[in-house]
PyMOL Python script that loads the backbone (N, CA, C, O; Angstrom):
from pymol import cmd

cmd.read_pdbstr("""\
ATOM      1  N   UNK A   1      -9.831 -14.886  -0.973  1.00  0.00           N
ATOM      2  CA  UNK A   1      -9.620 -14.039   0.182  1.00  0.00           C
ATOM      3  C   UNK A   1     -10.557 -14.421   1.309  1.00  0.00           C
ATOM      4  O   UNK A   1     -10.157 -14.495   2.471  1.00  0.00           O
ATOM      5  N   UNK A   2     -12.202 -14.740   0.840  1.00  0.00           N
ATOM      6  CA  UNK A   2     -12.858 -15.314   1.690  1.00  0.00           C
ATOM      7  C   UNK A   2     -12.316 -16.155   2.974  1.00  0.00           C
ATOM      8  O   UNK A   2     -12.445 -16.058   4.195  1.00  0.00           O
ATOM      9  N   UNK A   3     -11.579 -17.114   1.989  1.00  0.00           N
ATOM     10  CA  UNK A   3     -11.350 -18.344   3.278  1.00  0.00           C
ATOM     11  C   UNK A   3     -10.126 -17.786   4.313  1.00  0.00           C
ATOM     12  O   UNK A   3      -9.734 -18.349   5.336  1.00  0.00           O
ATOM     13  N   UNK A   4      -9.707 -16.679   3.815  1.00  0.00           N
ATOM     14  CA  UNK A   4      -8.064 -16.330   4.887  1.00  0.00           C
ATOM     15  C   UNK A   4      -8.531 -15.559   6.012  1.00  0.00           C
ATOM     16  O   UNK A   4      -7.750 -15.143   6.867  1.00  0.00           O
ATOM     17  N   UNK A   5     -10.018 -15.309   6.053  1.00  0.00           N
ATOM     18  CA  UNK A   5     -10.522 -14.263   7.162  1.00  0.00           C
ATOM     19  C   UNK A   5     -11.250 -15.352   8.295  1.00  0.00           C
ATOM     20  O   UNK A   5     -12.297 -15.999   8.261  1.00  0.00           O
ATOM     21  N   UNK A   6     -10.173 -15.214   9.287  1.00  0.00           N
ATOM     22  CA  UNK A   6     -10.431 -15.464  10.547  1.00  0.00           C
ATOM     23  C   UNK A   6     -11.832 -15.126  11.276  1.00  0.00           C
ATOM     24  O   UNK A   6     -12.529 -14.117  11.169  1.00  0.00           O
ATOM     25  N   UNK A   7     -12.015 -16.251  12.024  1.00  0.00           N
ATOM     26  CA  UNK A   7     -12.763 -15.592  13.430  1.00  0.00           C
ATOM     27  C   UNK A   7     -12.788 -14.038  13.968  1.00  0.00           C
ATOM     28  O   UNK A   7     -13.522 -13.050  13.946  1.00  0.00           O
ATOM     29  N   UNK A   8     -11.348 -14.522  14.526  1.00  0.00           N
ATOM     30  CA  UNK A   8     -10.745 -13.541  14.893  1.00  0.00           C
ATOM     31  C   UNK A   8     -10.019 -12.135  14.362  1.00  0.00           C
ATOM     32  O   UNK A   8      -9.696 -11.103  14.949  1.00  0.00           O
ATOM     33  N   UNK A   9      -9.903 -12.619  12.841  1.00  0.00           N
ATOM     34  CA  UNK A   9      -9.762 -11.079  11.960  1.00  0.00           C
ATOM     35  C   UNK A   9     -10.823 -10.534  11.728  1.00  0.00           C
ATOM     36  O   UNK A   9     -10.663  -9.437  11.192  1.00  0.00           O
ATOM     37  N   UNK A  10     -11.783 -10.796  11.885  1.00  0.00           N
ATOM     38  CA  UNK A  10     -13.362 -10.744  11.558  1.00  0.00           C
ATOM     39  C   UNK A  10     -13.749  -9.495  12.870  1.00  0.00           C
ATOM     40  O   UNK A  10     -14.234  -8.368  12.979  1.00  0.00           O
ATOM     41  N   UNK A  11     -13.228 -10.464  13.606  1.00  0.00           N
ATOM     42  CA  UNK A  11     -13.793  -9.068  15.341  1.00  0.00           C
ATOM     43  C   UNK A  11     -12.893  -8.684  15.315  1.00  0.00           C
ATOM     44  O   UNK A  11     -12.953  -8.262  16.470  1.00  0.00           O
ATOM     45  N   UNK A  12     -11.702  -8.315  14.922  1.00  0.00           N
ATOM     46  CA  UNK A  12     -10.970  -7.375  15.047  1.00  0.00           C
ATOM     47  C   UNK A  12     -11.473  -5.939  14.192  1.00  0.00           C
ATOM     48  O   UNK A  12     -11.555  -4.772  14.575  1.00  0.00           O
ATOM     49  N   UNK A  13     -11.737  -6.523  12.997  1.00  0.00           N
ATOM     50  CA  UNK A  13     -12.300  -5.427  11.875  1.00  0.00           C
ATOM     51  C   UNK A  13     -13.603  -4.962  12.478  1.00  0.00           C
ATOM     52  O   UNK A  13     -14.010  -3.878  12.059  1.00  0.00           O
ATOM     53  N   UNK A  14     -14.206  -5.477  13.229  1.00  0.00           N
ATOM     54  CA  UNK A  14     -15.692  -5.387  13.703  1.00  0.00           C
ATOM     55  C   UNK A  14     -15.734  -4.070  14.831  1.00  0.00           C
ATOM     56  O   UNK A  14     -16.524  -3.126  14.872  1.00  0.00           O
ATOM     57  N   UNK A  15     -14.534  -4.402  15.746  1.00  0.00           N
ATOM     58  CA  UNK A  15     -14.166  -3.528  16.883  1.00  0.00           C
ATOM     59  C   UNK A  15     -13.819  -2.016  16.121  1.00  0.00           C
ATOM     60  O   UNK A  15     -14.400  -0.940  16.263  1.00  0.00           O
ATOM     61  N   UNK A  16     -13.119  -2.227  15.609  1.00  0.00           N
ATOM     62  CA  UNK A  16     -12.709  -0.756  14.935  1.00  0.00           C
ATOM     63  C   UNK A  16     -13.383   0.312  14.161  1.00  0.00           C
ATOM     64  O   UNK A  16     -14.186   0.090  13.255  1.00  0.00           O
ATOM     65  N   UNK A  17     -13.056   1.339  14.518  1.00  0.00           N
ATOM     66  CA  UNK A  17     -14.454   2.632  14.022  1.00  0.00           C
ATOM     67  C   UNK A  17     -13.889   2.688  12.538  1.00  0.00           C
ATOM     68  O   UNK A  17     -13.021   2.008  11.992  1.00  0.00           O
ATOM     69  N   UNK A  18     -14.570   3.588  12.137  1.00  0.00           N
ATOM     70  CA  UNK A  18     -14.768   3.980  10.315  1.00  0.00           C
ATOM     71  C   UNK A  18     -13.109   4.835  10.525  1.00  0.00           C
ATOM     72  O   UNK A  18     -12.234   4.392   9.781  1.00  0.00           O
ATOM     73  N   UNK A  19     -12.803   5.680  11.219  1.00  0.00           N
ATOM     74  CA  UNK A  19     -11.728   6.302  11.573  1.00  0.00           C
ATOM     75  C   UNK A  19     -10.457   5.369  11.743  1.00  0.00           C
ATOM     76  O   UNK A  19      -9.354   5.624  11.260  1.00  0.00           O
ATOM     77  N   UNK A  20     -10.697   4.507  12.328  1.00  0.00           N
ATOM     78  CA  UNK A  20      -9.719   3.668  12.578  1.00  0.00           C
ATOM     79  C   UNK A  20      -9.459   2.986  10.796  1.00  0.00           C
ATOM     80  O   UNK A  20      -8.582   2.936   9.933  1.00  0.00           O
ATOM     81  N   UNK A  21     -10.593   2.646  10.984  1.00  0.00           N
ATOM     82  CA  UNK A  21     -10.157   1.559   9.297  1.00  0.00           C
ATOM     83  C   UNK A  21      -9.536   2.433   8.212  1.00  0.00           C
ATOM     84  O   UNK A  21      -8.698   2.067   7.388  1.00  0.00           O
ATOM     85  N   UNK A  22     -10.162   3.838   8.359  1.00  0.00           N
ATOM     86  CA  UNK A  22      -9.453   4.428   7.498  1.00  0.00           C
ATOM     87  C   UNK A  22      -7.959   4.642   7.679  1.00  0.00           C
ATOM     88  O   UNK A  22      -7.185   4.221   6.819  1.00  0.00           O
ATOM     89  N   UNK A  23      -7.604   5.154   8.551  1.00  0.00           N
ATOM     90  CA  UNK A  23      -6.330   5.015   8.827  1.00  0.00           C
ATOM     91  C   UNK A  23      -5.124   3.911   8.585  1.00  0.00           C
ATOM     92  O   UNK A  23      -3.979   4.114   8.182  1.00  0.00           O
ATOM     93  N   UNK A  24      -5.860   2.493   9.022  1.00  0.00           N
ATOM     94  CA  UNK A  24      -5.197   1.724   8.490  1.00  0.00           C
ATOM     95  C   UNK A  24      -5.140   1.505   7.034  1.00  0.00           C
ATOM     96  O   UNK A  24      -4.151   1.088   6.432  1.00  0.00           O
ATOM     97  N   UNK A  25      -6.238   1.807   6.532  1.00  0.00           N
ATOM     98  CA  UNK A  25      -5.902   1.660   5.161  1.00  0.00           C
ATOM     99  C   UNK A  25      -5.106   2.665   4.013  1.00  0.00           C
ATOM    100  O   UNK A  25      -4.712   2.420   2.873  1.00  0.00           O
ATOM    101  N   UNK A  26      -5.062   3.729   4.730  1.00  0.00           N
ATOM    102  CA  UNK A  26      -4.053   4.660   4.019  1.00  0.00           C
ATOM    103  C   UNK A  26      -2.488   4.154   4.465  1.00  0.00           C
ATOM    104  O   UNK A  26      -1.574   4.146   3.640  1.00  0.00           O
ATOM    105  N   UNK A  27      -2.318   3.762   5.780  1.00  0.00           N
ATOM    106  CA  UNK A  27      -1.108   3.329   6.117  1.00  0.00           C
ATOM    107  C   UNK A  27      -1.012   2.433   5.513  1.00  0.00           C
ATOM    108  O   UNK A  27      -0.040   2.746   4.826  1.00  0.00           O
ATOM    109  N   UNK A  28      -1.419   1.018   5.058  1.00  0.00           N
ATOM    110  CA  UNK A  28      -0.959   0.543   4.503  1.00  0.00           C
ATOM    111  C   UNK A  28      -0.948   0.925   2.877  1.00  0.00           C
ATOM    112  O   UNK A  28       0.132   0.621   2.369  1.00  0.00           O
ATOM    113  N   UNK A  29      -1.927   1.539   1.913  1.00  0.00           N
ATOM    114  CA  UNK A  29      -1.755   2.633   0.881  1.00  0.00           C
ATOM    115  C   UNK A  29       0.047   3.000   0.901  1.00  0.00           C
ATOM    116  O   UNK A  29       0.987   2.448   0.330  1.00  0.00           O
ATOM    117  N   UNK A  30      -0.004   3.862   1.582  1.00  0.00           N
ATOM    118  CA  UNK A  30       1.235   4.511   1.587  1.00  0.00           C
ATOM    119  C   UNK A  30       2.414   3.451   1.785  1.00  0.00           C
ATOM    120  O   UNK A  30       3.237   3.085   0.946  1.00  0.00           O
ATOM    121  N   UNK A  31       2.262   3.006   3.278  1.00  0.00           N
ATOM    122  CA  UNK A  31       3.471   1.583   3.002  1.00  0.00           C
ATOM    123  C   UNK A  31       3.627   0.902   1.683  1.00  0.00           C
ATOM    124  O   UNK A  31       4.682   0.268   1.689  1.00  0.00           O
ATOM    125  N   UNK A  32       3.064   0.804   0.698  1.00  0.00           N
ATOM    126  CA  UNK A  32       2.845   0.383  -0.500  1.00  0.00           C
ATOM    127  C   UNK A  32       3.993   1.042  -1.134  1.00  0.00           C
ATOM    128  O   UNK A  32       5.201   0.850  -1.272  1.00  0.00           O
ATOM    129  N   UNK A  33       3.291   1.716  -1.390  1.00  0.00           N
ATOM    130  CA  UNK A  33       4.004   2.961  -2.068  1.00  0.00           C
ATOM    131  C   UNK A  33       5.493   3.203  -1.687  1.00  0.00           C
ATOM    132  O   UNK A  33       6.427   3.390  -2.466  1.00  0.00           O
ATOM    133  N   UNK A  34       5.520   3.162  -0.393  1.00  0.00           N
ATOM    134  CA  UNK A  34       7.435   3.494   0.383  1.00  0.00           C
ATOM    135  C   UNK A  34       8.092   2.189  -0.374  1.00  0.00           C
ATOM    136  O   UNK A  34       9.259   2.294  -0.750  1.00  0.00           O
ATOM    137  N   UNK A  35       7.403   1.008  -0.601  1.00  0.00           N
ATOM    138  CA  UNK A  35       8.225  -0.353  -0.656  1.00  0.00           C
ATOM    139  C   UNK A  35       8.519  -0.229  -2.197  1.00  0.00           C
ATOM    140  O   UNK A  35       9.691  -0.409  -2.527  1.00  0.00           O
ATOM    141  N   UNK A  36       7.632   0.046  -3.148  1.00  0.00           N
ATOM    142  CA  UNK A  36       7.245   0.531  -4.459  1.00  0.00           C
ATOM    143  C   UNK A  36       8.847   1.389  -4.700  1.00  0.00           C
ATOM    144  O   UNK A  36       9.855   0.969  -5.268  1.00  0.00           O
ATOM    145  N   UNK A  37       8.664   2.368  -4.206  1.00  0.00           N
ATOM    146  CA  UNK A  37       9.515   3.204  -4.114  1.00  0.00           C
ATOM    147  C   UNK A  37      11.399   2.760  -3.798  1.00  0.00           C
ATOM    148  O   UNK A  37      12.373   3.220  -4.395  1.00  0.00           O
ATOM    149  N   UNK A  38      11.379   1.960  -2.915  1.00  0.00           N
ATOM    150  CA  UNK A  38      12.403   1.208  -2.482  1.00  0.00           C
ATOM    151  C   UNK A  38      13.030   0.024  -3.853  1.00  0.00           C
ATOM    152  O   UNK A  38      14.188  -0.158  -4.228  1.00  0.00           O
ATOM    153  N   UNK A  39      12.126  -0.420  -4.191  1.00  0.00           N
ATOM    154  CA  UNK A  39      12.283  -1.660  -5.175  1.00  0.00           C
ATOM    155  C   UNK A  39      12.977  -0.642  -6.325  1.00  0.00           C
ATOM    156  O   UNK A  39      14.164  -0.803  -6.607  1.00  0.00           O
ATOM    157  N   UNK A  40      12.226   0.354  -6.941  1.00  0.00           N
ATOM    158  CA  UNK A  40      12.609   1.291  -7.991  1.00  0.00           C
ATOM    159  C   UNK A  40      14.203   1.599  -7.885  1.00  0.00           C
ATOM    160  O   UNK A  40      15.177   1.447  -8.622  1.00  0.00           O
ATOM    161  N   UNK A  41      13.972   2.081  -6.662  1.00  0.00           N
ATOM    162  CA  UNK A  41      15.184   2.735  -6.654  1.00  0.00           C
ATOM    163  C   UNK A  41      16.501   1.718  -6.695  1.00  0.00           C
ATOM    164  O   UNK A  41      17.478   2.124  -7.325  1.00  0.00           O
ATOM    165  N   UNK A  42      16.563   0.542  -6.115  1.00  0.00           N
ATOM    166  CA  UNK A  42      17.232  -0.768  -5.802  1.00  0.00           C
ATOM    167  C   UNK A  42      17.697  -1.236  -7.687  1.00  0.00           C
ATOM    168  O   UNK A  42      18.790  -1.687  -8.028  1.00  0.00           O
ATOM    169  N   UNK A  43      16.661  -0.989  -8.507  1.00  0.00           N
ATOM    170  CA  UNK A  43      16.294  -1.405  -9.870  1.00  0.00           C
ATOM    171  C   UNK A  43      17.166  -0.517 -10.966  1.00  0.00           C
ATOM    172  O   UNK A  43      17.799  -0.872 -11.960  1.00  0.00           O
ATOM    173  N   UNK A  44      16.903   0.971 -10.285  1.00  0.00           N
ATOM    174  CA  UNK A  44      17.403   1.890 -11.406  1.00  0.00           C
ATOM    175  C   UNK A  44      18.059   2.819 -10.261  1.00  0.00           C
ATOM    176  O   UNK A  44      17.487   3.777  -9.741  1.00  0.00           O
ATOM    177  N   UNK A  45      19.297   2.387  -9.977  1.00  0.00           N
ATOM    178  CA  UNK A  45      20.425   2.720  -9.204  1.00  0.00           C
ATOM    179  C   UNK A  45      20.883   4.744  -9.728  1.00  0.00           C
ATOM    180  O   UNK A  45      21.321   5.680  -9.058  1.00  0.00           O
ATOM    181  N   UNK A  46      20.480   4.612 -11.191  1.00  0.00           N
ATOM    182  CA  UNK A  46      21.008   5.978 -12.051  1.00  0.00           C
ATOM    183  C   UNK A  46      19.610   6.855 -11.797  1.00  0.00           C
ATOM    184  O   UNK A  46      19.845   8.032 -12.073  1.00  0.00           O
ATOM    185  N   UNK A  47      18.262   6.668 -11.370  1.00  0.00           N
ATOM    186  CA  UNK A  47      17.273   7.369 -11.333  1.00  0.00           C
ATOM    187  C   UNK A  47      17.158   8.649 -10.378  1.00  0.00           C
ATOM    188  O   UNK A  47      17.522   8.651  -9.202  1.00  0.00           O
ATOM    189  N   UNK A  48      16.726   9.493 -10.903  1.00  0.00           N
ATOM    190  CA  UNK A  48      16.703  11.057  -9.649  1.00  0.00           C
ATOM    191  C   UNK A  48      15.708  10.302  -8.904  1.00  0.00           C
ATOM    192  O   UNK A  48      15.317   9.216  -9.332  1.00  0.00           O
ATOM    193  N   UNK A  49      15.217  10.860  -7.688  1.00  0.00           N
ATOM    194  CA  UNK A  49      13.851  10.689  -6.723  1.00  0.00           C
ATOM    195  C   UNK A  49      12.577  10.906  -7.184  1.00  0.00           C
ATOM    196  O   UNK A  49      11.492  10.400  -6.897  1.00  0.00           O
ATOM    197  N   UNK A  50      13.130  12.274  -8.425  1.00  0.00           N
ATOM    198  CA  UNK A  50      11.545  12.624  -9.159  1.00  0.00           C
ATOM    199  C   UNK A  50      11.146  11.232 -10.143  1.00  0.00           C
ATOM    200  O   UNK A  50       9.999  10.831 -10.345  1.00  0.00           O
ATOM    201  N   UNK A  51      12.188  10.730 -10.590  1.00  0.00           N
ATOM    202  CA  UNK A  51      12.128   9.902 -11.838  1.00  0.00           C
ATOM    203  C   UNK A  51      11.009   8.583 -11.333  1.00  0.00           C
ATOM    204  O   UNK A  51      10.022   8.068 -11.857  1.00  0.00           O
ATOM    205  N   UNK A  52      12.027   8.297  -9.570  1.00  0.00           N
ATOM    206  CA  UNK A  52      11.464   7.278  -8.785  1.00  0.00           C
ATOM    207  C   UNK A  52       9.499   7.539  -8.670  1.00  0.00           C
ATOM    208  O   UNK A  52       8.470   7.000  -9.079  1.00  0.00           O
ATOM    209  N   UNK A  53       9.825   8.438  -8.035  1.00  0.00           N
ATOM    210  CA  UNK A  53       8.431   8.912  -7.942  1.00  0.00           C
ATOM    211  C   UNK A  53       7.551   9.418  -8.658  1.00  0.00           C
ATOM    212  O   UNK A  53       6.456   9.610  -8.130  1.00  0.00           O
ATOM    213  N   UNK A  54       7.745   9.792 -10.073  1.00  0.00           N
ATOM    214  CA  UNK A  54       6.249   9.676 -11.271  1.00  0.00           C
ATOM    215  C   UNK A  54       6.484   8.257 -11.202  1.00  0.00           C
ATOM    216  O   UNK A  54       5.406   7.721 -10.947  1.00  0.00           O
ATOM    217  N   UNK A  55       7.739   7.097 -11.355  1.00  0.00           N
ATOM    218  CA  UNK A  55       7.025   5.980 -11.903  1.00  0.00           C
ATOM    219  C   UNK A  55       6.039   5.491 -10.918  1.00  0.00           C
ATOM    220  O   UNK A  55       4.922   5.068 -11.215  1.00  0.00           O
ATOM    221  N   UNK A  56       6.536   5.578  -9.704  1.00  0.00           N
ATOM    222  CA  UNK A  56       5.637   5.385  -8.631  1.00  0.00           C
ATOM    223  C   UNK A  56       4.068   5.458  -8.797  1.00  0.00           C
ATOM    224  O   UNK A  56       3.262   4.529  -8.753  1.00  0.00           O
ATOM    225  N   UNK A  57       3.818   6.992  -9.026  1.00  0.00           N
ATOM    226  CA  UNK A  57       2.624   7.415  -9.242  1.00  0.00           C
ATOM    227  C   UNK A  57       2.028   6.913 -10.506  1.00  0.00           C
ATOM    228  O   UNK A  57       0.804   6.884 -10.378  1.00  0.00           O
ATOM    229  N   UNK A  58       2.353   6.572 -11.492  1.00  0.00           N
ATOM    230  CA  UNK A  58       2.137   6.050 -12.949  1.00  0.00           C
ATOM    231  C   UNK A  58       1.320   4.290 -12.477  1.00  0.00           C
ATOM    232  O   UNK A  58       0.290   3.685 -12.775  1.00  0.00           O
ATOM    233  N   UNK A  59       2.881   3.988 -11.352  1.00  0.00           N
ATOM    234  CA  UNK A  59       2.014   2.615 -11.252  1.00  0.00           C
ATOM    235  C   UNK A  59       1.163   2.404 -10.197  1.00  0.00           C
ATOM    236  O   UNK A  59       0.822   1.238  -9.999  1.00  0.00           O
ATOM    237  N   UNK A  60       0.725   3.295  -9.449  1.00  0.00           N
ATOM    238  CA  UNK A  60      -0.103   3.005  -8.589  1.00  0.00           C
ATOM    239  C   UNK A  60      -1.663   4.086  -9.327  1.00  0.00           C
ATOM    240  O   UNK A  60      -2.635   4.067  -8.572  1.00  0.00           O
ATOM    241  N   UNK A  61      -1.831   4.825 -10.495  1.00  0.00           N
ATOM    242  CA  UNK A  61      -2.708   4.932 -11.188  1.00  0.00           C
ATOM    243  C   UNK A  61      -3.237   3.781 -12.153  1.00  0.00           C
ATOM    244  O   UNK A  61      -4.402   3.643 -12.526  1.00  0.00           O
ATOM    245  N   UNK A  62      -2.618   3.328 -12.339  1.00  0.00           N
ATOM    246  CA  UNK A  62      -3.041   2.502 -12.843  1.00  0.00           C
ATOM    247  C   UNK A  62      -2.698   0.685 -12.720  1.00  0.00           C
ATOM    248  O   UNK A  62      -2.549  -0.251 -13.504  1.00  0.00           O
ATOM    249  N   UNK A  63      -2.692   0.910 -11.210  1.00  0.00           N
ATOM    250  CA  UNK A  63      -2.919  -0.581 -10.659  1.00  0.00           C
ATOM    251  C   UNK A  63      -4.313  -1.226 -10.611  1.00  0.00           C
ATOM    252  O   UNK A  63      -5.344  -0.582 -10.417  1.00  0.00           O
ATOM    253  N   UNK A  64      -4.264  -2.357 -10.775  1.00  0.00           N
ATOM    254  CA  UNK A  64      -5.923  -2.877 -10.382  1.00  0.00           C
ATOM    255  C   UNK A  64      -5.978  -4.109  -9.790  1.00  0.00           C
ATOM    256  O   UNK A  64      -4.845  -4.589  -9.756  1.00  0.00           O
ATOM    257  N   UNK A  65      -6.803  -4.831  -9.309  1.00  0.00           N
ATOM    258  CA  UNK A  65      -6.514  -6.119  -8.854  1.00  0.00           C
ATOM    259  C   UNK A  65      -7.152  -6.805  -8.962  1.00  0.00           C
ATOM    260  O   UNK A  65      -6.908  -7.944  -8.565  1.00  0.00           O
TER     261      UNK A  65
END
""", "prot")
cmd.dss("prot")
cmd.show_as("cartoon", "prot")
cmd.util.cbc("prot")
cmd.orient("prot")
């Protein structure tokens, strides 16, 4: 990951308050999750929304990286 951070991604992250970063990082959190959600559903065509969404939550408890 080191080597993919720019100059310029570098002062971008630099410029931005604690508020800001947080934000982006729940937005993308959540965008996660919507796409997560999308794939499921695409996968298991017969699933309710609830079904979609514990697996959702199941796999984003226990994601790691």
């Amino acid at each position: 990951m080191a080597s993919e951070l720019t100059p310029e991604y570098i002062a971008t992250l630099r410029r931005m308050s604690g508020a800001q970063k947080l934000r982006t990082a729940f937005q993308l959190y959540w965008g996660a999750r919507k796409i997560k959600a999308a794939r499921l559903r695409q996968q298991h065509p017969a699933w309710t929304e609830a079904q979609v969404q514990q697996r959702v939550k199941e796999i984003f408890m226990h994601a790691t990286t």
